[in-house]
MOPAC internal coordinates of N, CA, C and O (Angstrom, degrees):
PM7 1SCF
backbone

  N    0.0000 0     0.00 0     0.00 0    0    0    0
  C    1.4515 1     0.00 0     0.00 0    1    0    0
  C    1.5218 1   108.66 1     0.00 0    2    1    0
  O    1.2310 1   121.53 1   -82.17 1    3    2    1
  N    1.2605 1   114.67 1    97.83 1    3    2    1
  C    2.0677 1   126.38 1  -167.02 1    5    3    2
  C    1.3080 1    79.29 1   -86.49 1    6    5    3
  O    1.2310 1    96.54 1   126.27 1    7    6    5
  N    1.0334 1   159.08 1   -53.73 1    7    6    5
  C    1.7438 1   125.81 1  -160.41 1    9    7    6
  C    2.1223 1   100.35 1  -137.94 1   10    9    7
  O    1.2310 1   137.86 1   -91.27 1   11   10    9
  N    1.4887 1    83.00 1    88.73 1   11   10    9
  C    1.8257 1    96.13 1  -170.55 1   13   11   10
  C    1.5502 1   102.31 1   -53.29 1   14   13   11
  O    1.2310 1   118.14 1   137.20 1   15   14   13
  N    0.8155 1   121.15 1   -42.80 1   15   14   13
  C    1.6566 1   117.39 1  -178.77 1   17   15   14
  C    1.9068 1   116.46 1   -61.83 1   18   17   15
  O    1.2310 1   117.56 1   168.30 1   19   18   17
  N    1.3541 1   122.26 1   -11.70 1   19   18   17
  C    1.1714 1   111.22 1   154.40 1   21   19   18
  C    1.3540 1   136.10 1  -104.80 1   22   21   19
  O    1.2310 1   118.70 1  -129.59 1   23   22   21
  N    1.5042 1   120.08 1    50.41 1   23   22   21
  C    1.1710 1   136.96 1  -161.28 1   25   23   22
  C    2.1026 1    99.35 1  -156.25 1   26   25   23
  O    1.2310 1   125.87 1   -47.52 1   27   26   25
  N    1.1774 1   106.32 1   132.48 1   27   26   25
  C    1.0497 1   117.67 1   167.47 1   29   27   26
  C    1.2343 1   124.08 1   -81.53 1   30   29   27
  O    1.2310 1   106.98 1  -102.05 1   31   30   29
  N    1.3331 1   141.84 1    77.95 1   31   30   29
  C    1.5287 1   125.84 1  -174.42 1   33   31   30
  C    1.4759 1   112.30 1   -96.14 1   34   33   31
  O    1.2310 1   127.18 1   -38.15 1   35   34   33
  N    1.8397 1   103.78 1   141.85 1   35   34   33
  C    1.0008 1   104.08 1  -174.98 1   37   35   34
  C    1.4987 1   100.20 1  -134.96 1   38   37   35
  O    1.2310 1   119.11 1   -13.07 1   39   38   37
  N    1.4863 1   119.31 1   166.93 1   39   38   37
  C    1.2251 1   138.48 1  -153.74 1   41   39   38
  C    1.7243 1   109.83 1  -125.81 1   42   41   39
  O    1.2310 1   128.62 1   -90.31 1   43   42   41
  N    1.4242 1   100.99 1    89.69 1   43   42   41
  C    1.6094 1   107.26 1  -165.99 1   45   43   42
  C    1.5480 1   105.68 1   -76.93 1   46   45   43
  O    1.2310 1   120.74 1   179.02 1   47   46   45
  N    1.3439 1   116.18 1    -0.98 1   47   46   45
  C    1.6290 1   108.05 1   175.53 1   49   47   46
  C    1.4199 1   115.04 1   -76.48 1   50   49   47
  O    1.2310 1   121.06 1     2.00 1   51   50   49
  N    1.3146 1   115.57 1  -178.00 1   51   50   49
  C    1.4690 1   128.77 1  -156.15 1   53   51   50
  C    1.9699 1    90.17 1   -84.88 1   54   53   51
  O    1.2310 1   124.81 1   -17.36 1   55   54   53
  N    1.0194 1   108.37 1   162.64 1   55   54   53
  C    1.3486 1   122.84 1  -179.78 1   57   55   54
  C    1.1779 1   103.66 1   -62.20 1   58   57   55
  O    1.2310 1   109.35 1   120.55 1   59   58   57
  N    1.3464 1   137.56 1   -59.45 1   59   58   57
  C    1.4815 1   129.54 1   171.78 1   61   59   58
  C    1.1010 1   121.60 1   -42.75 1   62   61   59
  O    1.2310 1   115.97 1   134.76 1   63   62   61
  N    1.1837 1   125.26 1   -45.24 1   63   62   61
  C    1.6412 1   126.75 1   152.62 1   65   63   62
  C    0.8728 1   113.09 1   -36.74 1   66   65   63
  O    1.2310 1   116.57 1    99.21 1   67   66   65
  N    1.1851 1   124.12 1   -80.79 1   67   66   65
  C    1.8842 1   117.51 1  -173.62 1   69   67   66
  C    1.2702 1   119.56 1   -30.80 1   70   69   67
  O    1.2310 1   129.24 1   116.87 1   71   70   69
  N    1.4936 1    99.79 1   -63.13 1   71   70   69
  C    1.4472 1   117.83 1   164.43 1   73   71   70
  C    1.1104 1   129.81 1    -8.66 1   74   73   71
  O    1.2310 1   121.37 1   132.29 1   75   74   73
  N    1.6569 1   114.98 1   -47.71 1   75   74   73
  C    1.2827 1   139.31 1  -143.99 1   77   75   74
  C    1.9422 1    93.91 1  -100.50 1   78   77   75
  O    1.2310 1   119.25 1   139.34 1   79   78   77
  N    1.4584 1   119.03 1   -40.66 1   79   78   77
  C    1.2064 1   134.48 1  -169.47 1   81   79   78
  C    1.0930 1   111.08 1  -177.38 1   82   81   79
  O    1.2310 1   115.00 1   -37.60 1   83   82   81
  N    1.2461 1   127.09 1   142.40 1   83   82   81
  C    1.8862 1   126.62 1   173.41 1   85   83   82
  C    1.4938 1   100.56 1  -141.53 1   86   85   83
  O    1.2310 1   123.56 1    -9.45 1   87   86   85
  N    1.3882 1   110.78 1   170.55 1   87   86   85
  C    1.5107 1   137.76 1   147.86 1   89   87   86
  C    1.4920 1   111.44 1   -59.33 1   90   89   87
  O    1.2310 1   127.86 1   -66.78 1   91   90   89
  N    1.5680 1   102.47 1   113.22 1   91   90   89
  C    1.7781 1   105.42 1  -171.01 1   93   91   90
  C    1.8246 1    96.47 1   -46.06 1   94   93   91
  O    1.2310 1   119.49 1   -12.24 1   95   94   93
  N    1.0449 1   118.57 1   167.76 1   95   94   93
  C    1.8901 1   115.11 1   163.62 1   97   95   94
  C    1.6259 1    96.72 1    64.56 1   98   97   95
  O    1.2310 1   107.21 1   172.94 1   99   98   97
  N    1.4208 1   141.44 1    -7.06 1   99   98   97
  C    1.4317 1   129.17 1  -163.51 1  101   99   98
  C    1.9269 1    96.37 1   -83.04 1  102  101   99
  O    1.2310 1   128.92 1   -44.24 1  103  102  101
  N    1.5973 1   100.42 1   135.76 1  103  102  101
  C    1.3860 1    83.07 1   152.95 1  105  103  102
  C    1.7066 1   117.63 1  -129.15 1  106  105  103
  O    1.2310 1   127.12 1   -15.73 1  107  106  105
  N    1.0544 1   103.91 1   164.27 1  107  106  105
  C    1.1653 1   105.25 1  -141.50 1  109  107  106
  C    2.1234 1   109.41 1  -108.50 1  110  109  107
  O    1.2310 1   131.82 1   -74.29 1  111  110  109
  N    1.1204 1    94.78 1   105.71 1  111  110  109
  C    1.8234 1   109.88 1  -174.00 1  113  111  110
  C    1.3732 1    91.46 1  -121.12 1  114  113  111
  O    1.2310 1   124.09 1   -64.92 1  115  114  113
  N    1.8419 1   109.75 1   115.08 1  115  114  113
  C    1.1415 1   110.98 1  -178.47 1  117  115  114
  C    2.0925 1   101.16 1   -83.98 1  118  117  115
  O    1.2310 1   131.41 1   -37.19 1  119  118  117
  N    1.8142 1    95.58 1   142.81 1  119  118  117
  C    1.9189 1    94.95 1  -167.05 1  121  119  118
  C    1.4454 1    96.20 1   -39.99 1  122  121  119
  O    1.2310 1   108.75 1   117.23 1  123  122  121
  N    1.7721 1   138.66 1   -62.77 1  123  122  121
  C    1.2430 1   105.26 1  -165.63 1  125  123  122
  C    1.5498 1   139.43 1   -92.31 1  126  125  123
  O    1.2310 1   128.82 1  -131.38 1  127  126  125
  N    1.3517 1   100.62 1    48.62 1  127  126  125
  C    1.6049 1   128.05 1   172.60 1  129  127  126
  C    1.6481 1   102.98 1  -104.30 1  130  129  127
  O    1.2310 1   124.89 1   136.33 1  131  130  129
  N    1.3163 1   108.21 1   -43.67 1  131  130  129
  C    1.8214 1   121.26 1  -177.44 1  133  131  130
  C    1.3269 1   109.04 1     2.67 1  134  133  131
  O    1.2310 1   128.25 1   106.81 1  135  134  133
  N    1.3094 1   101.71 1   -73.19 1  135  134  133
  C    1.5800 1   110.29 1  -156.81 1  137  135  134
  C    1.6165 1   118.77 1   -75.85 1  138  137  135
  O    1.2310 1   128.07 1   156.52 1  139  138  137
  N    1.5582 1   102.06 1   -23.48 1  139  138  137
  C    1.6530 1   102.60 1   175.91 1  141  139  138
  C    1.4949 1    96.55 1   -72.16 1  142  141  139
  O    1.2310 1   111.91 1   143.26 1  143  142  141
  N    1.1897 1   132.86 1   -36.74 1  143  142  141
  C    1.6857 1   140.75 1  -143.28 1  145  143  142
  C    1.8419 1    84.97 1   -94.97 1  146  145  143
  O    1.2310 1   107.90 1   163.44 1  147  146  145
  N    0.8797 1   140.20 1   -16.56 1  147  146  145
  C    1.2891 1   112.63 1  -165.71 1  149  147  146
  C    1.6872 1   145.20 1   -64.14 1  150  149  147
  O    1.2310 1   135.67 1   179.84 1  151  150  149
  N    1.5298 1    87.27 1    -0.16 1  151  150  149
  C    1.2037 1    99.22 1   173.10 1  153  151  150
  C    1.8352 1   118.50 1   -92.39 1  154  153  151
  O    1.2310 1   125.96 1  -146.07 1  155  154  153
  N    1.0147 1   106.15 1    33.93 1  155  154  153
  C    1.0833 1   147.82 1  -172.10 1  157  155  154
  C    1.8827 1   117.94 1   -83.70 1  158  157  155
  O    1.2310 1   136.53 1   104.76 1  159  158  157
  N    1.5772 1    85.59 1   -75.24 1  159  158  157
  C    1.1448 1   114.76 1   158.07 1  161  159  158
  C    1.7546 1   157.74 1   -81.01 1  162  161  159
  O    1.2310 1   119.05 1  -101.91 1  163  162  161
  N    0.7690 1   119.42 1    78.09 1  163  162  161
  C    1.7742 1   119.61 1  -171.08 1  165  163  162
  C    1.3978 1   120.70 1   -35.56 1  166  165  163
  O    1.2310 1   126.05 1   -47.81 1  167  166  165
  N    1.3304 1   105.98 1   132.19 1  167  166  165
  C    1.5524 1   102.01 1  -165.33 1  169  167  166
  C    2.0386 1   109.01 1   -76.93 1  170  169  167
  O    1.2310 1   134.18 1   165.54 1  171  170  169
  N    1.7764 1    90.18 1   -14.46 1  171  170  169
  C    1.8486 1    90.09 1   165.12 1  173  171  170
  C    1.4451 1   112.39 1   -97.52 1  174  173  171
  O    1.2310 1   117.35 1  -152.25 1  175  174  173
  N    1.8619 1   122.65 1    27.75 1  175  174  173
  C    1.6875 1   102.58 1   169.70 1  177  175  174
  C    1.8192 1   104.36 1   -89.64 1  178  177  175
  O    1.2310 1   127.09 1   -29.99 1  179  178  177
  N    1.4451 1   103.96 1   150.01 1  179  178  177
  C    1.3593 1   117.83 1   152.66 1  181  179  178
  C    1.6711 1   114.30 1   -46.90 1  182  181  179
  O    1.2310 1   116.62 1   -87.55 1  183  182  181
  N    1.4414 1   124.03 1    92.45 1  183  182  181
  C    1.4713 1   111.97 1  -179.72 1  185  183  182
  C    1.4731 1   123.68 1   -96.30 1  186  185  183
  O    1.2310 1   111.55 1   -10.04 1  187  186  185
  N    1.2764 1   133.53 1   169.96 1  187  186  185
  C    1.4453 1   123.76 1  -179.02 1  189  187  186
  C    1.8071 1    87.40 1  -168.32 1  190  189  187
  O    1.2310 1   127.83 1   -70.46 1  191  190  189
  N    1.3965 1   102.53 1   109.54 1  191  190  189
  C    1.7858 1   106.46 1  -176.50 1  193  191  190
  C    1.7645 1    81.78 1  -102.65 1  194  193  191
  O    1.2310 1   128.31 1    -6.73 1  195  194  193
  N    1.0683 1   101.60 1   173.27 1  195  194  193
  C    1.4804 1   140.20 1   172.84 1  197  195  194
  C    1.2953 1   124.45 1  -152.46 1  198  197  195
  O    1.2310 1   118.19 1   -30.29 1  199  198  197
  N    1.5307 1   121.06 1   149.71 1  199  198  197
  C    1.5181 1   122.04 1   143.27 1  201  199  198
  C    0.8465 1    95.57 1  -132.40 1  202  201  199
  O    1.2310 1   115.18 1    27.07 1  203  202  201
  N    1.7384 1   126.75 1  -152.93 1  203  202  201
  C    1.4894 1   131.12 1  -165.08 1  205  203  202
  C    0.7376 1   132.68 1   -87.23 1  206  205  203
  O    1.2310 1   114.19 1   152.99 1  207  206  205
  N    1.7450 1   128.60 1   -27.01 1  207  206  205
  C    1.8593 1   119.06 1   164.03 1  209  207  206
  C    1.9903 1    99.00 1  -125.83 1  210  209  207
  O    1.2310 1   121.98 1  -169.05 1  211  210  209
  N    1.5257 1   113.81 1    10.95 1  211  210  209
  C    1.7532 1    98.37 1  -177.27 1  213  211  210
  C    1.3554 1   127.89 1   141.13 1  214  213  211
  O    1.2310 1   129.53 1   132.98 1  215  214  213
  N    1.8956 1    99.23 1   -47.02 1  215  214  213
  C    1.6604 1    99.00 1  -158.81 1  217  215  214
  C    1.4162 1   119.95 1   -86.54 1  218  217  215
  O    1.2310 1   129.88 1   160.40 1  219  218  217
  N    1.5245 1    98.55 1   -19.60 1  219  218  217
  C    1.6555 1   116.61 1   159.30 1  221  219  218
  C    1.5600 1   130.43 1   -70.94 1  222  221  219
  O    1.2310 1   126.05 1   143.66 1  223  222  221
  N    1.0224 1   105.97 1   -36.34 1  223  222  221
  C    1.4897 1   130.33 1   166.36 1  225  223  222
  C    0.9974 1   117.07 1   -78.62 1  226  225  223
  O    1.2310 1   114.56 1   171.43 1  227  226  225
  N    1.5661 1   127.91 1    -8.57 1  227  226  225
  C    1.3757 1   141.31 1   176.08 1  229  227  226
  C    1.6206 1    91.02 1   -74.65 1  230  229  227
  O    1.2310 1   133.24 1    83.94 1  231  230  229
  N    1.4940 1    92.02 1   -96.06 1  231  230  229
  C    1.7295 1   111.45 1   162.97 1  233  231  230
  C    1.5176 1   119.41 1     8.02 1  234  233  231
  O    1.2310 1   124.07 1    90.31 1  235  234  233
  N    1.6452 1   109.79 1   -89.69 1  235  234  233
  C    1.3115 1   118.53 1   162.95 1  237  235  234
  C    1.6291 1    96.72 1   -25.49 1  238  237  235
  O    1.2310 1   124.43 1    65.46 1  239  238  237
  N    0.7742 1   109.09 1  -114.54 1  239  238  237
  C    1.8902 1   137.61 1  -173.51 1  241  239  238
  C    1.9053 1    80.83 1    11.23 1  242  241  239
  O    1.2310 1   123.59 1    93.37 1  243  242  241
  N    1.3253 1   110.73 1   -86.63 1  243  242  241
  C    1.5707 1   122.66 1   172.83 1  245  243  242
  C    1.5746 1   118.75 1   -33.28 1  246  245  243
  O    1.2310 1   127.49 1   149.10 1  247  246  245
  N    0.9759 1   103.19 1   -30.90 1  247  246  245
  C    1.3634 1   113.35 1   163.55 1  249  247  246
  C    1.5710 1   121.12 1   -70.03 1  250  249  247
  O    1.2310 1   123.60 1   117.09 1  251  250  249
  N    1.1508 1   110.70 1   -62.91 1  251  250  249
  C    1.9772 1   112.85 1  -177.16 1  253  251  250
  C    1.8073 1    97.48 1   -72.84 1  254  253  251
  O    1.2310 1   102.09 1   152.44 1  255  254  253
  N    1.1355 1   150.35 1   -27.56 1  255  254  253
  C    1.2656 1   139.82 1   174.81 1  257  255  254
  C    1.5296 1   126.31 1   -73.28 1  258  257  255
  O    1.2310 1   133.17 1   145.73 1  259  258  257
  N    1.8320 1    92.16 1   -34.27 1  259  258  257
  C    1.8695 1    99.80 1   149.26 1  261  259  258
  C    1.1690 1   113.69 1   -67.83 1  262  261  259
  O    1.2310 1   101.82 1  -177.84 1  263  262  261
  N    1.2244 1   150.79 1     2.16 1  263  262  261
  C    1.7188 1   143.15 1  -174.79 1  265  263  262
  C    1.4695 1   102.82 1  -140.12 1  266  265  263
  O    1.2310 1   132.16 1  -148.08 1  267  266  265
  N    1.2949 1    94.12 1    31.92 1  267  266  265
  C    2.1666 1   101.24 1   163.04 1  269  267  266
  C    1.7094 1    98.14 1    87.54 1  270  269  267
  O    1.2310 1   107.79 1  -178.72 1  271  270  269
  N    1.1421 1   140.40 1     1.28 1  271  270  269
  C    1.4883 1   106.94 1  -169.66 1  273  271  270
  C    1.4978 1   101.46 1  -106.56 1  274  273  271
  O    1.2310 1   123.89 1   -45.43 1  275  274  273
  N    1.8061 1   110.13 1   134.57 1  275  274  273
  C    1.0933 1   104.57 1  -160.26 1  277  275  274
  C    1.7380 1   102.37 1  -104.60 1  278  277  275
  O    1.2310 1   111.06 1   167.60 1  279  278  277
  N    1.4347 1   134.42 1   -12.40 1  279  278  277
  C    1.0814 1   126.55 1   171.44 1  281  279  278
  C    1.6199 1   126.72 1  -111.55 1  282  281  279
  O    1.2310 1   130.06 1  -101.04 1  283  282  281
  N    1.3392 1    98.20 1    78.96 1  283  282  281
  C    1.2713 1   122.68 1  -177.42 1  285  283  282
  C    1.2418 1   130.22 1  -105.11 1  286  285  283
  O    1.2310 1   106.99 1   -77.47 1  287  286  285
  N    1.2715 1   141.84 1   102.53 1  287  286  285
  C    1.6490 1   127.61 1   178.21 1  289  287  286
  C    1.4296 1   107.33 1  -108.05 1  290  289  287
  O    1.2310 1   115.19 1     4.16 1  291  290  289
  N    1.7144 1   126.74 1  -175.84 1  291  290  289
  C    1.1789 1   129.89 1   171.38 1  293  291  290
  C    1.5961 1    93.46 1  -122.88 1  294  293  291
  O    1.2310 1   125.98 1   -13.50 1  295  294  293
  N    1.3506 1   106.11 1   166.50 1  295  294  293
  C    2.1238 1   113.93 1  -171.04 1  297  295  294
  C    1.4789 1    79.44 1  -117.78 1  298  297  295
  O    1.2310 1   125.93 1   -69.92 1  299  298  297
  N    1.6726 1   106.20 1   110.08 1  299  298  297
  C    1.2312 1   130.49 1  -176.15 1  301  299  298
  C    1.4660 1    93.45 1   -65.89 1  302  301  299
  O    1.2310 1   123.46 1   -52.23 1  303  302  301
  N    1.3950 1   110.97 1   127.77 1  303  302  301
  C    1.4178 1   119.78 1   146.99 1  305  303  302
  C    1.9293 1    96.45 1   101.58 1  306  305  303
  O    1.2310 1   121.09 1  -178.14 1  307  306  305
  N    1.7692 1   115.52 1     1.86 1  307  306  305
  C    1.2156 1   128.36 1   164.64 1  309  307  306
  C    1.7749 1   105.36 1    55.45 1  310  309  307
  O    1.2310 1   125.75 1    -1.51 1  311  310  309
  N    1.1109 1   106.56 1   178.49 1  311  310  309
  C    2.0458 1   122.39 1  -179.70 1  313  311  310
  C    1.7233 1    94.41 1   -47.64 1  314  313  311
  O    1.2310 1   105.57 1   130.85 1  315  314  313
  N    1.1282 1   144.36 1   -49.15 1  315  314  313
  C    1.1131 1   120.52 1   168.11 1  317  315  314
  C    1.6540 1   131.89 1   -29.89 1  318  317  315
  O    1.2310 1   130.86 1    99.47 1  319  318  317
  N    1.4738 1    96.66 1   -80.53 1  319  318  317
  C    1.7578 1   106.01 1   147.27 1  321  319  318
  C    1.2219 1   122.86 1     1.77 1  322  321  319
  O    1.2310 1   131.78 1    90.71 1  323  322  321
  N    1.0774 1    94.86 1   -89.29 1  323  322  321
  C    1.5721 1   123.41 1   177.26 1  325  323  322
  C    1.7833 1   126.22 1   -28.12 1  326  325  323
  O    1.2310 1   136.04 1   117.30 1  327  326  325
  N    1.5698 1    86.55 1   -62.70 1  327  326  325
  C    1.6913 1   108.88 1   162.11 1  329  327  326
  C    1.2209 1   100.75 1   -33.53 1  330  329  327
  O    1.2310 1   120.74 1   107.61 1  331  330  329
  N    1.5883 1   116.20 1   -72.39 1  331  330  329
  C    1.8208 1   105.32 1  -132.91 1  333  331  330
  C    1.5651 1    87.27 1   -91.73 1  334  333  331
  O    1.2310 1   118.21 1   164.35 1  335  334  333
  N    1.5734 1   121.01 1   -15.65 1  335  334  333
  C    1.8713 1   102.29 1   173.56 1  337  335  334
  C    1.2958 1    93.95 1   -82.02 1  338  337  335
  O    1.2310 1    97.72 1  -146.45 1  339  338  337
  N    1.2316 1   157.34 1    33.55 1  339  338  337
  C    1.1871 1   142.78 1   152.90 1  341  339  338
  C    1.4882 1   127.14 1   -95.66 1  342  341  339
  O    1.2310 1   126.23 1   136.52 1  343  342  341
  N    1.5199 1   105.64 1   -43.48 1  343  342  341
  C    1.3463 1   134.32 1   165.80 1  345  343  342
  C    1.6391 1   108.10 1   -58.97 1  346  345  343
  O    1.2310 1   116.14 1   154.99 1  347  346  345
  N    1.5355 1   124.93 1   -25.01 1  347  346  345
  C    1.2373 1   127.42 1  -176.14 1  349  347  346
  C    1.2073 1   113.83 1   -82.83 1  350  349  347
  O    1.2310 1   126.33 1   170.32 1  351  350  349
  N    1.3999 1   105.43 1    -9.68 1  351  350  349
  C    1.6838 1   128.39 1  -160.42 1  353  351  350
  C    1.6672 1    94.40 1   -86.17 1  354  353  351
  O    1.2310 1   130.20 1   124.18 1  355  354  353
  N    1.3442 1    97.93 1   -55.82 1  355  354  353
  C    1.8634 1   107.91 1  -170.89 1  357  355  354
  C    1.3375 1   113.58 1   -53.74 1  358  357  355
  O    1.2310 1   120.10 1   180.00 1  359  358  357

């Protein structure tokens, strides 16, 4: 993600999850809230959902492209991922 601020990321895990750690800027719509929450979301933002290793964040992802949104990815390998390339960073 070369310019993180034009991308919406959101955090399809459960609130305790988040809780626990998030994506600075993530907000957080757990996947089976999605569809009530969608007004939430703009069908022209740059999106990038996550959960913690993929298969939920898969889902989601499959989810907002069935309901029109066409720039959507998933963060391969979810907040796990994320963690240890971050820590590699420090």
């Amino acid at each position: 993600m070369a310019d993180r601020n034009s991308y919406k990321v959101i955090d399809v895990r459960s609130p305790g999850d988040y809780g626990k750690g998030h994506i600075e800027g993530a907000v957080n719509i757990p996947h089976e809230e999605m569809k009530g929450r969608l007004g939430e979301i703009s069908l022209n933002d740059k999106i990038v959902v996550h959960c913690n290793k993929g298969t939920t964040g898969n889902a989601a992802q499959n989810l907002l492209i069935n309901l029109g949104f066409k720039n959507v990815y998933n963060l391969s390998g979810g907040y796990s991922q994320y963690k240890m390339e971050l820590k590699s960073i420090k």
